[in-house]
Structure formats: structure tokens, C-alpha cells
C-alpha positions in Angstrom: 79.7 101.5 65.9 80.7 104.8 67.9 82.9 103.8 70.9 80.2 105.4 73.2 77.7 102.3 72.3 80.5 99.2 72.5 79.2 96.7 74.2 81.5 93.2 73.4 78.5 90.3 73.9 81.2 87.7 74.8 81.8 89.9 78.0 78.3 90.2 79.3 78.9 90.5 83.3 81.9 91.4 85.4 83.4 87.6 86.2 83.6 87.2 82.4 85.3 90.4 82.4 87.6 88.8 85.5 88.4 86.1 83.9 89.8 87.6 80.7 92.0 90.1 82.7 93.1 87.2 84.4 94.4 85.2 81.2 95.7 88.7 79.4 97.6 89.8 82.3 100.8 89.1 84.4 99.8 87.4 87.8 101.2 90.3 89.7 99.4 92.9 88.0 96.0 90.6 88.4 96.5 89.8 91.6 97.3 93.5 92.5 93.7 94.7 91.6 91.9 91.1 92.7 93.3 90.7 96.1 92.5 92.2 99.0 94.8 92.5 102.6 95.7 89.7 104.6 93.1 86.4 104.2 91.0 88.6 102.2 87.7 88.5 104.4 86.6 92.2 104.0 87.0 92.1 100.2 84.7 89.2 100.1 81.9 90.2 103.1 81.8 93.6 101.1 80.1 91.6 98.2 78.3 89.0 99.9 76.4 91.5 102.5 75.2 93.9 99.1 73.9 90.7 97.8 72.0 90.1 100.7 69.5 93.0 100.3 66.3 92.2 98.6 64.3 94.0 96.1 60.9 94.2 95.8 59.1 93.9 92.2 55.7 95.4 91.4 54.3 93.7 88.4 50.6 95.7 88.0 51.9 99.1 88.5 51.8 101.4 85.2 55.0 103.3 84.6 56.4 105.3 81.7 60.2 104.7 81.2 63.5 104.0 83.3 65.9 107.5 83.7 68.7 106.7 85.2 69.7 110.4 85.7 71.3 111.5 88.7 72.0 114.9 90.3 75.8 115.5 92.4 77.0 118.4 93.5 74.6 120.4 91.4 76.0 118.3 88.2 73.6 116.1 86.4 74.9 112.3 85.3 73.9 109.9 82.6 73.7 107.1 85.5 74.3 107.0 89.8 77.5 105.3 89.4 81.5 106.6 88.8 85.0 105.1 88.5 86.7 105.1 92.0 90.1 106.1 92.5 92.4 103.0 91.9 96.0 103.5 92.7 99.1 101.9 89.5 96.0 101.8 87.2 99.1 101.6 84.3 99.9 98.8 85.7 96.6 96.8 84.9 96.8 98.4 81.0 98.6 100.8 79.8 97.1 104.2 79.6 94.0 103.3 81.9 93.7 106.4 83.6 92.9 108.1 80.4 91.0 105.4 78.8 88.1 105.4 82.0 88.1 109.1 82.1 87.9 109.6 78.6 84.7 106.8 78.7 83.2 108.4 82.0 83.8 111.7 80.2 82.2 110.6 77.4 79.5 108.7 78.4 78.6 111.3 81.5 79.8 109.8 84.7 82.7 110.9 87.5 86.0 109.7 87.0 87.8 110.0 90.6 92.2 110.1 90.0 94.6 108.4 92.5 97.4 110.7 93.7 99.2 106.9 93.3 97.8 106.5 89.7 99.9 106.3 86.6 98.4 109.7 84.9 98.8 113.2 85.8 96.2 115.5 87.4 96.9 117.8 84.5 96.2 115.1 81.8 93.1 113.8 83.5 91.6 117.3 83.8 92.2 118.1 79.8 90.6 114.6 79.0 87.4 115.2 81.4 87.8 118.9 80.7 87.9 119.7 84.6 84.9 117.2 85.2 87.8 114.4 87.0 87.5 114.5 90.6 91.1 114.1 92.7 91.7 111.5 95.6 94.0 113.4 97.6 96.2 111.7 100.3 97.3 113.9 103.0 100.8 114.8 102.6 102.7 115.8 106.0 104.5 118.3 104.2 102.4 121.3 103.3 104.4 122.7 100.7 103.2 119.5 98.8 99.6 120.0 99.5 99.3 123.2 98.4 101.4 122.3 95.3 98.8 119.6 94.5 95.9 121.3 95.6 97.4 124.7 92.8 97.4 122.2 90.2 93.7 120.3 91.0 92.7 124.6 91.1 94.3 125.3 87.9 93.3 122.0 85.6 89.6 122.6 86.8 89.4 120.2 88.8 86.3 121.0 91.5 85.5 118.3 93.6 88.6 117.0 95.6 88.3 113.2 97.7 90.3 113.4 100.3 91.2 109.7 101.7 91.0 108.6 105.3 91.2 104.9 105.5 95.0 104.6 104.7 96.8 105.5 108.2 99.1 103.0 107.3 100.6 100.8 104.3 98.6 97.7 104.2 99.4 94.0 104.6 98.5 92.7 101.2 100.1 89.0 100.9 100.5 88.3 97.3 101.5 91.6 96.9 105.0 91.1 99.4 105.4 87.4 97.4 105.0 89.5 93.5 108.0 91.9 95.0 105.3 94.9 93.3 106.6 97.6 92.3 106.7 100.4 89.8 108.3 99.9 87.1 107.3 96.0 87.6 110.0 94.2 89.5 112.0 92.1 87.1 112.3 89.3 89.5 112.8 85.6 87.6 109.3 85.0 88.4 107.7 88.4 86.9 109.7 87.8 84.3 108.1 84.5 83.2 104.9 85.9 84.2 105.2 88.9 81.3 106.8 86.4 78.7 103.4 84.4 79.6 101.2 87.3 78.9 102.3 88.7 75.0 99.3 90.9 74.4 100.0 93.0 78.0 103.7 93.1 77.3 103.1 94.2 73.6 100.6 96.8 75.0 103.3 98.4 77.5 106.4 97.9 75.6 104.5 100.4 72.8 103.5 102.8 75.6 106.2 102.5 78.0 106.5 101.4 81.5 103.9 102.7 84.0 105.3 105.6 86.9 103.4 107.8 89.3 102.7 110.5 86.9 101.8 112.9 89.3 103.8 112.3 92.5 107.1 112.2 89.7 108.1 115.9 91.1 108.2 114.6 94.4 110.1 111.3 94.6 113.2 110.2 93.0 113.3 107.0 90.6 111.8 103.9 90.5 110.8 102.3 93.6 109.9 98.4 95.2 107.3 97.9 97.6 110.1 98.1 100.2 111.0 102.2 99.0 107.5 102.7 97.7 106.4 102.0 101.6 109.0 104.4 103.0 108.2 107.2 100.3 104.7 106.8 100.9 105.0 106.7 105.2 107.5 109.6 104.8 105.8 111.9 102.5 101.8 111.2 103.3 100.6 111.1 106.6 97.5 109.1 105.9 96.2 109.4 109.2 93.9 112.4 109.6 92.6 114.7 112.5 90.0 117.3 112.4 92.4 119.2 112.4 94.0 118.5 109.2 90.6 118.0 107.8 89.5 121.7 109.0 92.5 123.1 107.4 91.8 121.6 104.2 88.4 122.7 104.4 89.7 126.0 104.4 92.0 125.6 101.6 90.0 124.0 99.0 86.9 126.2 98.0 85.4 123.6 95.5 83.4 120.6 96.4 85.2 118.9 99.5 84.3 114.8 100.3 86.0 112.5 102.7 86.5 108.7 101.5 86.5 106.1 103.6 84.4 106.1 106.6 82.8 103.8 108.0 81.0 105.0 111.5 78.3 107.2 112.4 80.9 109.2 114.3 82.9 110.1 111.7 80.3 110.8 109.5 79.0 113.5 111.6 82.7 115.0 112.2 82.2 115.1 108.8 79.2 117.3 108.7 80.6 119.4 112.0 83.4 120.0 109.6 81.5 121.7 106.8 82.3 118.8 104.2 80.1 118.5 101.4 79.9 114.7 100.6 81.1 111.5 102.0 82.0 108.5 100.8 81.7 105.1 102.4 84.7 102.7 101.6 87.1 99.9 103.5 89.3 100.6 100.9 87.3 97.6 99.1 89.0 95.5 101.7 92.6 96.4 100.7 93.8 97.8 104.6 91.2 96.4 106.9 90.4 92.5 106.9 88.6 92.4 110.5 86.4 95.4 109.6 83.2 95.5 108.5 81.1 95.5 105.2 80.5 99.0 103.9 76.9 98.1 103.0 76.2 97.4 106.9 77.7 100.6 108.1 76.3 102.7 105.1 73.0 101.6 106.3 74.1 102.7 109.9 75.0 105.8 108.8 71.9 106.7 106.8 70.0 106.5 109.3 72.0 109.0 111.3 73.1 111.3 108.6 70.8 111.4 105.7 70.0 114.8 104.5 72.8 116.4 106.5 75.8 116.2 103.5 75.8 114.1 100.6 76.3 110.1 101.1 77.9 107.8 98.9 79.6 104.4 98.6 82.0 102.2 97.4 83.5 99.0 98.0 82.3 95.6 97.1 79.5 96.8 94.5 80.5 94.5 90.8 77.5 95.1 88.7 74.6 96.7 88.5 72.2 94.7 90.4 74.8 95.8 93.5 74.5 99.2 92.4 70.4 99.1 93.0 71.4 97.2 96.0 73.0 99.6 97.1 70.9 102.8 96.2 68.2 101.1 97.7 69.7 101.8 100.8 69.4 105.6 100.6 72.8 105.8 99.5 73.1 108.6 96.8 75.7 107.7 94.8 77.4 104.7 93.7 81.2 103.9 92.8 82.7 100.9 91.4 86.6 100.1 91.4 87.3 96.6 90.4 84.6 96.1 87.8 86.2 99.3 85.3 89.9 97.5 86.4 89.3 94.6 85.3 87.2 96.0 81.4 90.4 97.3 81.2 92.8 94.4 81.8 90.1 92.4 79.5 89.4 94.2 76.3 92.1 97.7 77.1 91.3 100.4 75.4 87.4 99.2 74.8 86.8 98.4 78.4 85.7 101.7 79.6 82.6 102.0 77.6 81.7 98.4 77.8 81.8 98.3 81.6 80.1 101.9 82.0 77.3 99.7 79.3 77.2 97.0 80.9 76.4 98.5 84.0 73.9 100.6 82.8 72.3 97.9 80.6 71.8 95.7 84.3 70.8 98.4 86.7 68.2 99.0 83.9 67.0 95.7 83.8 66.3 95.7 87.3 64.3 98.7 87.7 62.3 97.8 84.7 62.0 94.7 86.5 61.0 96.1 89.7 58.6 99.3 87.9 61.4 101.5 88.7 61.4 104.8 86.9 64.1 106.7 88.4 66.9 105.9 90.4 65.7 107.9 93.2 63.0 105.6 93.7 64.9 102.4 94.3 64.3 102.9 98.2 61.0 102.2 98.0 61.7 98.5 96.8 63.7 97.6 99.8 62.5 94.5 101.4 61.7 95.5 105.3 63.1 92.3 106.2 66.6 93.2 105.0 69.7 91.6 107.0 70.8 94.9 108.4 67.9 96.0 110.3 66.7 99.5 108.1 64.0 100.7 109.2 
């Protein structure tokens, strides 16, 4: 079997897939991509609200065959989902970065890189050959950005993400108890924690510990949440202006979209801006526990916004009945974070290509389900009586 087609049948949908991470991995690693900030609310109401929305099935309708084909940015993909941008991916599995891009390279979908992941922009762009997209957060000093932004130009790199929803470092529980940090804290507790978990220790003693590939030039050593905090507060301002945004604008000539929204205002600041896509995201419920779901605002938003700049989402969407969910909407574009995090911490270097089949094998279930032939048609299956008042 070609690793394009794998597709492991004990691992059919994403809580199996959860579940295995959770048994292969150190409980500070699993907790670091399962939990969300404070009581963990918004991670939870991002889900629940998706699963809210209705489809509607027509069984007497003739119809030829499912394409799940999607256009971007003038690029054509094999489905209408992508990896999101996941900060210490290393820290899941060792060498995650490259094994999602090199499956979403493969296999025809975006792969967005973390300034805060453990592979270099450099590295990502040969793997996708330029086809990565970069999540870019807004450093306050400019020499950095236009360092970073000269090295997304010269791997290839043309669509740049450029994150809004982290003005500040998050209150994340189980994170401050785990003592996170990169290299992995050797605290008594981590410690038993890694001697519990053989196959992920094995893994990332052969490849070495996990660091911030790309943000190496710019910081010094390894740092705990405390430092990590401080580096991150001193050297990115994550709270943006027009401003800043504007000035980017005029920086960057490739494709330029703004994560994180989650209002009709700033979605048409957006627009005002000149900004070619954005993408609707709590962070999936990482920095904001009293906000709300994505799914209700992206509805908000579409009804504002749509045909005025590209709209996607992410946050909360696990498999690909969400992802129809969720396209049903209007939205054009889907992106899933956790889901590809945790094919990773399940079945490593495998767990691209099964997720990225997996998803592919439900989304088309439900539009053959529903006499769906293209992706583009999911709107018209919405039920009217959805929870979030479409019209």
C-alpha cells in the first residue's frame, strides 16, 4: 500500500484517534494539544454548536458522483479542508511538522506552519515545495518581521496567516501544573510521565528533543513557560492595529489572510484593508473561555461579508461531518487542528495520511448521503431551522 492510501481500520474516527494519543503520549504533551484555557468552555461550545447544524438529505434526486475539489486563492485542492497552524507540534511526535506537510503535500491539501512550531519555514517550504502557508505573529521588532517575512519570500512560501487572537499569553491550567516547556521540563512528575510512555520517548530520543526551529535565531536556549512567556510578550506584540495590519499589507505581496476573527467588525476592517482571506478562529478555545463559538459568528459574518474576501474557519470542527457542517454555512474553507494532532500522537509518522483519509472518506459519506456532488453545494442542505438564525 502507497502511504497516500493508509487508512489503519482500528482508527476509524477522531476519538479513537484521541484515545491512542492519549495512551502513547506523556500527559503533558496530551494535555497540551487536548486542553483548552481556563474551565475549558470555548473549546467545548466550539464543537457542540457545529453539531447543532442540520443537514438535509434528498433521497429521489439523480446525481452523478461526489468531487470534493476545491478552489483557494486560484489553487485547486484534492478536498475543502487543511492542517491549521499548531504551535510545539514536536512536542506531540517527533518530526510532526514535516510528517502533515509532507501528507497535505501529498495528498493535495494546505499545510499552515506556526512561527512557534518545531520545524523551520525553510524545511516546510522544500517538503510542500513553496505550497506551506506561514502563521505569522506580529513581532514588535521590525527587523524581525522583515527577516521572517525574506525567508517566507525566498522558500516560496505565498500565502502568509497572520494571527490576531493572541494579544496576550493565555491562561491554560494544566499547562502552569505540567511546568511546559521546550525542551520538556524534567520535573519528577514529567519524568515519570516519559518513563510511562516508551514508544514516545523512543521516538524523540532517536530524533532529538523538539525546539522552535524557526524562532532559534532569535532567542537564546531553552526556555519554561515562565521565559517562554516573557520571550514571547517581549518579542511579539500579538495585539494588532490597522495599522500594523496596513503595513504588512504593504510588505507582503503574496496572498495575505488574518486568523482569528470573530466579529463582523473586524471582518470588514479586514476587507477595508485590502486582505485577501480570513479566517475565523478562537484559537480553538485556547485564549478565550467566555467567548463565543466560531460556528455562531462565522454565520454572523457571512451574512455580512460573503463575496467581499475569502471566508474560512477553524476551531472546533473534528471530522468530517463538521467539516459539511461547517461548509454548509457558506464558509469556504475548512481547517482542522486537533484531529491531524492527535493522527500524529496515535499512529506518528502514518497519521497524516490516515487523518487527511479519514476525513475525506466521511465528508464523502455525507454528501453521498445527502445527493451532494460538489462541496460547493453543501449550502443548499442547510436545515432553515438551524440554531443560529441563517437566513
Amino acid at each position: 500500500m502507497k502511504m497516500k492510501d493508509y487508512f489503519n481500520t482500528n482508527y476509524p474516527d477522531v476519538e479513537y484517534l484521541r484515545r491512542k494519543a492519549k495512551f502513547n503520549l506523556p500527559k503533558f504533551a496530551f494535555e497540551y494539544v487536548d486542553g483548552g484555557c481556563n474551565i475549558e468552555m470555548a473549546l467545548k461550545r466550539n464543537t457542540h454548536d457545529i453539531r447543532q447544524i442540520e443537514l438535509i438529505p434528498y433521497y429521489l434526486r439523480d446525481y452523478n458522483s461526489i468531487s470534493l475539489k476545491t478552489t483557494l486563492f486560484g489553487e485547486t485542492y484534492d478536498a475543502p479542508f487543511g492542517i491549521s497552524p499548531v504551535g510545539l507540534q514536536g512536542l506531540i511526535w517527533p518530526n510532526a511538522p514535516e510528517i502533515l506537510a509532507k501528507a497535505a503535500f501529498e495528498q493535495n491539501i494546505p499545510f499552515v506552519l506556526s512561527t512557534v512550531s518545531t520545524s523551520p519555514i525553510e524545511k516546510i517550504a522544500e517538503i510542500t515545495e513553496g505550497k506551506a502557508w506561514f502563521q505569522l505573529y506580529h513581532p514588535v521588532d521590525e527587523a524581525i518581521t522583515d527577516d521572517l517575512l525574506k525567508r517566507c519570500e525566498a522558500a516560496g512560501i505565498k500565502t502568509l496567516v497572520l494571527l490576531s487572537d493572541v494579544p496576550t499569553f493565555a491562561y491554560r491550567p494544566k499547562e502552569i501544573r505540567n511546568g511546559l516547556a521546550m525542551p520538556p521540563k524534567m520535573t519528577w512528575r514529567n519524568m515519570v510521565e516519559i518513563m510511562l510512555s516508551p514508544h514516545w520517548a523512543l521516538a524523540t530520543l532517536k530524533k532529538g528533543q523538539p525546539q522552535f526551529e524557526t524562532l532559534t535565531k532569535y532567542m537564546s536556549g531553552s526556555m519554561d513557560m515562565h521565559h517562554l512567556a516573557l520571550f514571547m510578550d517581549k518579542t511579539f506584540n500579538g495585539r494588532l492595529s490597522e495599522d500594523k495590519v496596513a503595513r504588512l499589507r504593504d510588505k507582503w505581496k503574496g496572498n495575505l489572510v488574518l486568523k482569528g476573527l470573530s466579529t463582523v467588525e473586524d471582518s470588514q476592517k479586514a476587507i477595508s484593508l485590502g486582505l485577501d482571506g480570513i479566517i475565523i478562529s478562537n484559537h480553538g478555545g485556547r485564549q478565550l473561555d467566555a467567548g463565543p463559538s466560531t460556528i455562531s459568528k462565522s454565520i454572523e459574518i457571512m451574512e455580512k461579508c460573503k463575496g467581499q474576501i475569502t471566508i474560512m474557519m477553524d476551531s472546533g470542527i473534528r471530522d468530517g461531518a463538521d467539516i459539511a457542517r461547517t461548509l454548509s454555512t457558506g464558509i469556504e474553507f475548512a481547517f482542522l487542528g486537533r484531529s491531524f494532532m492527535y493522527g500524529v500522537g496515535a499512529l506518528g509518522d502514518h497519521g497524516g495520511h490516515h487523518t487527511i483519509n479519514m476525513l475525506k472518506k466521511q465528508l464523502q459519506q455525507v454528501m453521498e448521503q445527502c445527493c451532494c456532488e460538489s462541496v460547493y453545494s453543501l449550502t443548499d442542505h442547510i436545515a432553515k431551522r438551524n440554531p443560529f438564525c441563517m437566513k
